[in-house]
C-alpha positions in Angstrom: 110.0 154.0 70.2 106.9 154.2 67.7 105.0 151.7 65.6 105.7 153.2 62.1 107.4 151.6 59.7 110.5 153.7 58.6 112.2 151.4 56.6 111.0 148.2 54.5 113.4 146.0 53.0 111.9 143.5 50.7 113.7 140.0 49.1 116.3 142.7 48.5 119.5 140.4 46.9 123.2 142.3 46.0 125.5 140.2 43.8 129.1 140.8 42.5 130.6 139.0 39.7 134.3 137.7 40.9 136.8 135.6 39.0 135.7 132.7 40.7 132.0 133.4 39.8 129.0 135.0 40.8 129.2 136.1 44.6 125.7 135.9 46.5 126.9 138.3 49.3 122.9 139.3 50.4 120.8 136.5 49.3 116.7 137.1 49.1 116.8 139.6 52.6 113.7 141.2 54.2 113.0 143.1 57.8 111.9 146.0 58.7 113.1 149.5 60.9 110.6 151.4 62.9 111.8 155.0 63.9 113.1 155.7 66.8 114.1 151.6 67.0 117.5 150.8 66.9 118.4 147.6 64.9 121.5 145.6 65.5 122.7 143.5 62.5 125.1 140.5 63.4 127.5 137.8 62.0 130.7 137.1 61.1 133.3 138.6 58.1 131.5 137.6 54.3 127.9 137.2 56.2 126.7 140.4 54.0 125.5 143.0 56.6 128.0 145.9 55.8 126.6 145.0 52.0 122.8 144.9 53.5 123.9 148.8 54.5 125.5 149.8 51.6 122.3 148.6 49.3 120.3 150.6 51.4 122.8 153.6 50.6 122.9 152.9 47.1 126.9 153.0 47.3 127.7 149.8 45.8 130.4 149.9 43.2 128.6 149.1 40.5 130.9 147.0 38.4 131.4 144.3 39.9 128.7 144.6 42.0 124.7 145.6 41.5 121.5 145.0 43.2 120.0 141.9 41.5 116.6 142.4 43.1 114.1 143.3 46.0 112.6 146.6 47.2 114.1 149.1 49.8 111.0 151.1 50.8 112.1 154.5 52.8 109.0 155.9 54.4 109.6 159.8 53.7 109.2 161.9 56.8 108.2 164.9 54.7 106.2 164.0 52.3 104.9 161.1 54.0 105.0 158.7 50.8 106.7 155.6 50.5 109.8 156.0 47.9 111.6 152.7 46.7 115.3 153.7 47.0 116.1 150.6 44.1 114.4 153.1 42.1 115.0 156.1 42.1 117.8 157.7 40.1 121.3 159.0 41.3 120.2 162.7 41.2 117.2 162.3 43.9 119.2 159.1 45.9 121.8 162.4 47.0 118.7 164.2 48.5 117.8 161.1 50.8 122.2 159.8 51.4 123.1 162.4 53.8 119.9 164.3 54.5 117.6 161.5 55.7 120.0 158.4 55.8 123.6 158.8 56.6 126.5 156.2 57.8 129.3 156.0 60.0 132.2 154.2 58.5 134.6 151.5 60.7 138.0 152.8 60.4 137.2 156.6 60.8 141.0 157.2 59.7 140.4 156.5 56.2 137.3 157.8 56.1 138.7 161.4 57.2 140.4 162.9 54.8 144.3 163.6 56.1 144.9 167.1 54.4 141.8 168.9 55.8 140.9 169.7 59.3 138.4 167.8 61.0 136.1 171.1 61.1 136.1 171.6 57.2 135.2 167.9 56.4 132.7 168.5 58.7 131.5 172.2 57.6 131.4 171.2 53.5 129.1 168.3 54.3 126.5 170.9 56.1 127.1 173.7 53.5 126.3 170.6 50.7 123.2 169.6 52.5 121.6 172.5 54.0 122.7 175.3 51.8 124.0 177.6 55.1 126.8 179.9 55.1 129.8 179.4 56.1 129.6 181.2 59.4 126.4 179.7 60.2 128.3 175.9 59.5 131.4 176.3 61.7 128.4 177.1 64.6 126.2 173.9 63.5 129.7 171.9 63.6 130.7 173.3 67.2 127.6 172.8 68.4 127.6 169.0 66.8 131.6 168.8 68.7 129.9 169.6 71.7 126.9 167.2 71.5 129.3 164.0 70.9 131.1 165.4 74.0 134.6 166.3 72.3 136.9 168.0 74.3 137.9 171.6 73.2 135.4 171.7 70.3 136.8 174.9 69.1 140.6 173.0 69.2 139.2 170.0 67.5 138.1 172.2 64.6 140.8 173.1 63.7 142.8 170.5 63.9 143.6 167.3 61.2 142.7 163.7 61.7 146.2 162.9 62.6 146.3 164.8 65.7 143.3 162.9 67.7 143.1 159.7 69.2 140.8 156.2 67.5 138.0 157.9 70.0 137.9 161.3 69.1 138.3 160.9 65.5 135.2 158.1 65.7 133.1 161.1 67.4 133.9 163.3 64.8 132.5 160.9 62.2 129.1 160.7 64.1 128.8 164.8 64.2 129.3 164.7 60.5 126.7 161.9 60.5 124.6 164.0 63.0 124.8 166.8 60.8 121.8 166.6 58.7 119.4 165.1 61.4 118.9 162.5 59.8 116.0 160.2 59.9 118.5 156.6 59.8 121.8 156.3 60.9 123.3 153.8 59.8 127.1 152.5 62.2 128.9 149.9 60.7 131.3 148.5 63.1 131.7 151.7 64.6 133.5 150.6 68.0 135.7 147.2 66.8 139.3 149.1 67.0 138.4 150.9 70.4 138.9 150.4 73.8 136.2 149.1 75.8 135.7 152.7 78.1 135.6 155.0 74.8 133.4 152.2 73.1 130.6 152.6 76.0 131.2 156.3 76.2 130.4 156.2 72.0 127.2 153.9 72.4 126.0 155.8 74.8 126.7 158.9 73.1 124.6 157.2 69.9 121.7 156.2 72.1 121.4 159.6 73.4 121.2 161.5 70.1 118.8 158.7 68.6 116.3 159.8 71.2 117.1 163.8 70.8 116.6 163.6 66.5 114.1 161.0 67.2 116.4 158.6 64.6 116.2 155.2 63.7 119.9 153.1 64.0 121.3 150.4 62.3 123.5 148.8 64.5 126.4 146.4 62.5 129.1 144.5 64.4 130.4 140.8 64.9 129.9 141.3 68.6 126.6 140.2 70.2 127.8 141.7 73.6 128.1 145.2 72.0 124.3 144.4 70.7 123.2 143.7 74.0 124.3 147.2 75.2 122.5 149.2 72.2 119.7 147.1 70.4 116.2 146.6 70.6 115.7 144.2 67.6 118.9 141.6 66.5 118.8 140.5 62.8 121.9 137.4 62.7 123.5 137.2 59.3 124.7 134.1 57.6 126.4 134.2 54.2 124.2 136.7 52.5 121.3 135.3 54.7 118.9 136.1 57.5 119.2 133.1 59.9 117.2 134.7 62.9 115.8 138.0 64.0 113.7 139.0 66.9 113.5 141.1 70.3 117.3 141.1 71.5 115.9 139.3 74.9 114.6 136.6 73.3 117.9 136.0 71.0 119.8 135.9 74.0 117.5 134.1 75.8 116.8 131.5 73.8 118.4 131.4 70.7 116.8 129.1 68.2 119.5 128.9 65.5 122.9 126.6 65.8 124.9 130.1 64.4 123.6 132.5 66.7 124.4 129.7 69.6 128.0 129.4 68.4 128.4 133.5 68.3 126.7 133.8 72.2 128.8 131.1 73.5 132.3 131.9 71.7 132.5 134.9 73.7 135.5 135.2 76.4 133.4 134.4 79.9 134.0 136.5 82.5 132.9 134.7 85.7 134.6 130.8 85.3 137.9 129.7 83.4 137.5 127.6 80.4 140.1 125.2 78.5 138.8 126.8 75.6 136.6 128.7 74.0 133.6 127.0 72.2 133.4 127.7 68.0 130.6 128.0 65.7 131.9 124.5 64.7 130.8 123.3 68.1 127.3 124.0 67.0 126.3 123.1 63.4 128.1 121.0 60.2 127.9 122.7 57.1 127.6 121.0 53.7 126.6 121.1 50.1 124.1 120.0 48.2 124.5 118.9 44.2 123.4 122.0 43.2 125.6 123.9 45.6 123.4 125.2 48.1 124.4 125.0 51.5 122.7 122.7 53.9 123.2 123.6 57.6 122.7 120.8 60.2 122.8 121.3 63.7 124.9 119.5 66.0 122.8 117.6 69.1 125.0 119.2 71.7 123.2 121.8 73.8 124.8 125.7 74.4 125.0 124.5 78.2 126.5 121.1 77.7 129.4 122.7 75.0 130.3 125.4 77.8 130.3 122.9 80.9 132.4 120.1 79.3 135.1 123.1 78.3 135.1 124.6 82.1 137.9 124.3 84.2 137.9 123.0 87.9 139.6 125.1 90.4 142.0 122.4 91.8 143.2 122.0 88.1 143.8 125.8 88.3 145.2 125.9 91.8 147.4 123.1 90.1 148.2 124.6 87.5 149.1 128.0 89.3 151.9 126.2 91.7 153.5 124.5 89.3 153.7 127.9 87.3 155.2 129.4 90.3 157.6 127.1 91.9 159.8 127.5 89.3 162.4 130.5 88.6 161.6 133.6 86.1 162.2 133.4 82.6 162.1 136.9 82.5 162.5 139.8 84.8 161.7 143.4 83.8 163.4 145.9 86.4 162.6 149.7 86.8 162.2 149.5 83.1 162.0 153.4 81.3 161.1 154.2 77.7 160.7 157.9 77.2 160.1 160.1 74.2 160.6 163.4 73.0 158.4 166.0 72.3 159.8 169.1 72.3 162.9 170.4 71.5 164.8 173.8 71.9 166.7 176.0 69.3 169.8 174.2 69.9 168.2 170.5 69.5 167.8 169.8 73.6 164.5 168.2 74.9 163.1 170.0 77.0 160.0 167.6 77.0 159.1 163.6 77.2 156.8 161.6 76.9 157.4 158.8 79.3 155.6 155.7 77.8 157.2 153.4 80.1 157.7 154.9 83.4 159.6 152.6 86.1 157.8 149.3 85.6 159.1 145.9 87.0 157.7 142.5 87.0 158.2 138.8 86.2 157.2 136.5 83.7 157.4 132.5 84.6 158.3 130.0 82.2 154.5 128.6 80.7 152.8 131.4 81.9 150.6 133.9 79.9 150.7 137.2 81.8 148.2 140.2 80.6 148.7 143.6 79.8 145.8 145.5 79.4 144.9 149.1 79.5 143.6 152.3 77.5 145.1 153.4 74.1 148.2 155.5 75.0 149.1 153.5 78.3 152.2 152.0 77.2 151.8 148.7 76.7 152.6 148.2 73.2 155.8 150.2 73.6 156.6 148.2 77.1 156.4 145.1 74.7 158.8 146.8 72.1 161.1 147.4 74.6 161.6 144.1 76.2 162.7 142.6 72.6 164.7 145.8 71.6 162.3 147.2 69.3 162.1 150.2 71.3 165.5 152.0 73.0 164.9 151.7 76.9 166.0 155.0 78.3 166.9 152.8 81.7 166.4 150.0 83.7 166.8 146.2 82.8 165.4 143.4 80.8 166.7 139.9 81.7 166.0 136.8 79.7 167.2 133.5 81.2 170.0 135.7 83.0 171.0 137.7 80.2 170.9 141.3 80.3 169.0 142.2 76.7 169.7 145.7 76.5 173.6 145.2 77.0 173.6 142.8 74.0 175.6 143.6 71.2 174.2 142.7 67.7 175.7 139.1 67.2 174.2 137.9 70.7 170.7 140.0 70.2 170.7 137.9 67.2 170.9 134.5 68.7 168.6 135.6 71.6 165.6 136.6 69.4 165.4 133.1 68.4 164.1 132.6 71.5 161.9 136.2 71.8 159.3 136.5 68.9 156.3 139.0 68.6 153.1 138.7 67.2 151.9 141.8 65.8 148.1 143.6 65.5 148.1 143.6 61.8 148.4 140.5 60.2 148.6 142.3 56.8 151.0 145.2 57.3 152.8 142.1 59.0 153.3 140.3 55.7 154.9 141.4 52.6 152.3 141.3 50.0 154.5 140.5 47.5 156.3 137.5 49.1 154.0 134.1 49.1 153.5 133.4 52.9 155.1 129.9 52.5 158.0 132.1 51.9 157.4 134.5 54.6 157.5 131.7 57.0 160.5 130.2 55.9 162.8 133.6 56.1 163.7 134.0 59.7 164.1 130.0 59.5 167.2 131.4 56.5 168.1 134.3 58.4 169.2 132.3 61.8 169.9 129.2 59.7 167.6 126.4 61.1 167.9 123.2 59.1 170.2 121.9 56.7 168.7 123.7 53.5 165.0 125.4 52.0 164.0 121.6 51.2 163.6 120.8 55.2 162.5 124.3 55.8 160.2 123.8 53.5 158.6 120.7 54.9 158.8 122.3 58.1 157.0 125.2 57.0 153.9 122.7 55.9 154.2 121.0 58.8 153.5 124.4 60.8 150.7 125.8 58.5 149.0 122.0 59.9 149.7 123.2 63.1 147.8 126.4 62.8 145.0 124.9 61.0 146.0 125.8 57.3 146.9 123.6 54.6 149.7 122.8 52.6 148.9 124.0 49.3 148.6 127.8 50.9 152.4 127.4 50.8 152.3 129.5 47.2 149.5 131.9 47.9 149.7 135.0 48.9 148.3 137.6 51.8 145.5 138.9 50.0 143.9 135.7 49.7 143.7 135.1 53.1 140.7 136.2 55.3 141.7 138.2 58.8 141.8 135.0 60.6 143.4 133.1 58.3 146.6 135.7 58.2 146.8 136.0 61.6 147.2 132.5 61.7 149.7 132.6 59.2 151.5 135.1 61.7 151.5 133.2 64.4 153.4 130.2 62.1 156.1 132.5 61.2 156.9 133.3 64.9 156.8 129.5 65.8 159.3 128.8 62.9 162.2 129.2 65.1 161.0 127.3 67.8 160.9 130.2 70.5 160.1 130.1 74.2 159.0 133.1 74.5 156.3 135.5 72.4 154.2 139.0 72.9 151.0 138.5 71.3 150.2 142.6 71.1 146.5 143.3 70.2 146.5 140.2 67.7 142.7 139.1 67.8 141.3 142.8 68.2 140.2 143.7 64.6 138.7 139.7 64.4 135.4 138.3 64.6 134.4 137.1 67.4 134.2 133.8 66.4 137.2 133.8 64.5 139.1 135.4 67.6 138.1 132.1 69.7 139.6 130.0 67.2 143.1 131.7 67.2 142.5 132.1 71.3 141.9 128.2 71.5 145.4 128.2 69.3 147.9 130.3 71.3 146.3 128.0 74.3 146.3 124.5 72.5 150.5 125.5 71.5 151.6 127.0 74.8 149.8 123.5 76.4 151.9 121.3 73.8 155.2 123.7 73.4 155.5 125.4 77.0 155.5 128.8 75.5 155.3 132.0 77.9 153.4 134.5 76.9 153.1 138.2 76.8 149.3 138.6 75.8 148.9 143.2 75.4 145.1 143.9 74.7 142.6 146.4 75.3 140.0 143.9 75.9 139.8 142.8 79.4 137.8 140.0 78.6 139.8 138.3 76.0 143.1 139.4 78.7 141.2 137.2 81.8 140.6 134.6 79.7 144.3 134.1 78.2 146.3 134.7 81.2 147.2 133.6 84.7 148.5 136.9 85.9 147.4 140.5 84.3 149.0 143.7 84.8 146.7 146.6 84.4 149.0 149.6 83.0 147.6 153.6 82.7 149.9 156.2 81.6 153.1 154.4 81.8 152.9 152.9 85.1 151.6 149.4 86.6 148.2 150.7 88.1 147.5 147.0 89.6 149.2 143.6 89.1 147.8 140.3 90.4 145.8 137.1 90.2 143.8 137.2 86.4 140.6 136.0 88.3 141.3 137.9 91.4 141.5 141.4 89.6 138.4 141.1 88.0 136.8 140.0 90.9 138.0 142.5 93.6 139.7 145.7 91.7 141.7 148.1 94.0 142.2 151.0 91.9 139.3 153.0 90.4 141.0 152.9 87.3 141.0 149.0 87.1 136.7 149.2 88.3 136.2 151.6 85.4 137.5 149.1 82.9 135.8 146.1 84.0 132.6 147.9 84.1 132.6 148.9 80.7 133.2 145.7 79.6 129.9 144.7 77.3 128.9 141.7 79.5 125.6 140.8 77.2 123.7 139.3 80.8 120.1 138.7 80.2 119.2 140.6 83.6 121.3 143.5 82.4 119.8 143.3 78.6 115.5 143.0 80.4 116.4 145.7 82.8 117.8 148.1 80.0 114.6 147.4 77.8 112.2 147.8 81.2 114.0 151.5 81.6 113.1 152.0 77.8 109.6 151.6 78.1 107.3 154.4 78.4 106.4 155.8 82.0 
């Protein structure tokens, strides 16, 4: 990694004028990029790094927003002059946006566009920059498929957005990124939706073609242990402000700020059980002062006093375990099949499936949280479908409490889903945008008649927004108003409105901060403590899975590759596939973090 300064950013300050006033979203922000370094921005939703990245792009809509002040100094690597990008006009910001600094977006399916195939979007951005021919652009963009290690570069090409998986459509966004060699690359959240294998394969992948252009990277994410894996230099965010930056050893060594504690420590462990998950909360009051300024005071409890008072002993867990398991199954999946088709002859027959649930069985105790975890595509979403008759079940047999699910006709499947509620990935495709979420809350309560009338649902529906850690005036607002965490909570109110014994909780923390993602953790405990609910909890994240559940079930193309003890799994892994997933779990050690910077050194 050289000395020299590639990028300067100097009191730099973006604002947007709102309905509720003038929005501070970077306030007064300064640090620096050397190339070849890779910089890792970090903090929660509305802390202003995906703004700090769009400033330096120049792509903010401009109204409402505009950059209110500060310098962003890019250190040309041709001519060798220093060019302040606040400056310059549109006309010469195009030569530098793509060329020398260029950005991959989060959610790579809306940043693809659906009616072209992947190898056009991916030619036109060459032909725009480097003024090839065509010819000579479908071999750059090959040759680009086959650095970021996409399978069948030529069949990739050719095909639309739609037709690859999260990872492959992610690696197409870095070739396009790639494409121009540029000198900064900036990733914002470029992992958060994936699973944890293709997210190491893509770091990797990012690392190794930093050091091949000789780049500079700007790292963004809410994840400290994705940081630890990648950075050099951590930058921590804090509405619109810089709270802390420095080498990433010494952040996670010693953090100095009450934030940056909270985000460390509100990560799932992987090596003791906790009660809960400590908050940012935990760590540092925030209040206002009369002119409006926020005042942050930090709380006197240490990092290792907050994690050893929330630890749980292992007789309480031994404990807890045989009371679990003395008692009979609240539900019993048996030989369970889903199936789908792909291919169909002239006369309508299938002559292909896809069998996304392939002869599973298991048990569920009443209490419990069992884990289902495993790759994109393994199943476990449409297992969870199936068990409440969301999906059709091609054979086998669900029994809840005795009953047989999939022989129940309508009227009975009615009653039973009382009892059988899901909480879905989404919060906002979840919730009609158009229906207030008091409202939302309060229809299944209508549908299946609980209470007398909409005056003692509505009380009831306050009284569960408390629950959840909302408040009752959110009763008339609607979705849009709500951050991530906030509708999520609001989802997990609806499926408590009828009072259910049983609910799937399928991916619904993976798209939220980390922080916010221990609060709603801490929840679905802190209500299955006080309720006795069992859970289903399906993620891709075996962290947040070993953490939530008692039993886990590890599930690869349809079938149960391994099914056991939570903690014993993760210790001692039988099948290869189960090793590869722990191990590319981002574990954010401090041995792992000094021996990664030691290999980085020059020999």
């Amino acid at each position: 990694m050289s000395s020299r300064k590639l990028l300067e950013v100097r009191n730099l300050k973006t604002q947007f004028n709102t309905e509720g006033g003038l929005v501070k979203a970077v306030d007064d922000v300064s640090f620096d990029i050397a190339r070849g370094e890779t910089v890792g921005i970090v903090g929660e939703s509305g802390s202003g790094k995906s703004v700090t990245s769009l400033s330096i792009m120049r792509l903010i809509p401009n109204p409402p927003g505009k950059i209110a002040g500060g310098e962003i100094i890019f250190h040309d690597p041709n001519t060798g002059k220093p060019v302040d990008l606040v400056q310059v006009d549109e006309d010469d910001m195009r030569k530098y946006r793509g060329n020398e600094i260029s950005m991959i977006f989060q959610e790579p399916m809306t940043s693809l566009n659906p009616v072209f195939t992947c190898g056009n979007q991916v030619t036109e951005a060459i032909i725009l920059h480097q003024k090839v021919s065509d010819e000579k652009a479908k071999e750059l963009t090959l040759d680009l498929f086959e650095k970021v290690q996409l399978p069948d570069p030529e069949r990739v090409f050719n095909a639309y957005p739609h037709q690859l998986s999260g990872g492959q459509k992610q690696r197409v966004m870095i070739a396009m990124a790639m494409s121009c060699n540029p000198s900064i690359l900036i990733a914002d959240e470029p992992t958060t939706a994936l699973d944890v294998t293709v997210q190491k394969t893509i770091l990797q992948l990012m690392n190794d073609l930093r050091k091949q252009i000789d780049a500079s990277i700007i790292f963004i994410t809410h994840d400290l242990g994705v940081i630890a894996e990648i950075a050099d230099r951590v930058i921590v965010m804090y509405k619109g402000k810089i709270v802390e930056q420095g080498n990433v050893y010494d952040i996670f060594s010693n953090p100095r700020h009450p934030y940056t504690k909270g985000l460390l420590a509100c990560r799932p462990p992987l090596d003791y059980r906790m009660h809960k998950l400590p908050i940012v909360s935990d760590f540092m009051d925030v209040t206002f002062d009369a002119n409006g300024d926020r005042i942050i005071e930090e709380k006197e409890a240490s990092m290792e006093k907050v994690i050893e008072a929330a630890k749980i002993k292992p007789d309480e867990h031994a404990a807890r375990k045989k009371r679990l398991y003395d008692q009979k199954p609240i539900l019993e999946v048996e030989n369970l099949q889903t199936w789908f088709s792909t291919k169909k002859n002239f006369f309508g027959k299938t002559t292909s499936w896809v069998k996304a649930v392939d002869d599973i069985s298991f048990k569920v105790y009443p209490g419990e949280t069992l884990g289902l975890v495993g790759e994109s595509g393994c199943g476990k979403t449409t297992l969870g479908r199936t068990i409440l008759r969301l999906a059709p079940a091609r054979g086998g047999k669900v029994l809840f409490e005795g009953k047989s699910v999939l022989e129940l006709n309508q009227r009975d499947l009615k009653e039973i889903r009382r009892d059988m509620q899901i909480i879905f990935q989404d919060p906002y495709s979840s919730l009609n945008p158009r229906m207030t979420i008091g409202n939302a809350i309060m229809e299944p309560m209508q549908v299946h008649k609980v209470l007398a009338n909409d005056v003692e649902r509505k009380e009831k529906v306050i009284e569960l927004l408390e629950t959840v850690s909302l408040e009752a005036d959110h009763f008339n607002r609607y979705p849009h108003e709500f951050s991530g965490g906030q509708r999520q909570r609001i989802c997990v109110a609806r499926a408590l409105a009828l009072e259910p014994k049983f609910i799937i909780c399928d991916e619904s923390v993976s798209a939220l901060d980390v922080s916010v993602q221990a609060q709603v953790l801490n929840l679905l405990i802190e209500l299955r403590e006080k309720f006795n609910f069992t859970y289903i909890f399906i993620s891709h994240d075996l962290s947040v899975v070993k953490f939530m559940s008692d039993r886990m079930i590890v599930m690869n193309k349809g079938k149960i590759e391994e099914m056991g003890d939570a903690d014993e799994i993760y210790a001692n892994p039988k099948r290869e596939y189960t090793q590869k997933l722990i191990q590319a779990i981002p574990k954010g050690r401090i041995e792992d973090i000094s021996k990664r910077m030691t290999d980085t050194l020059p020999k």
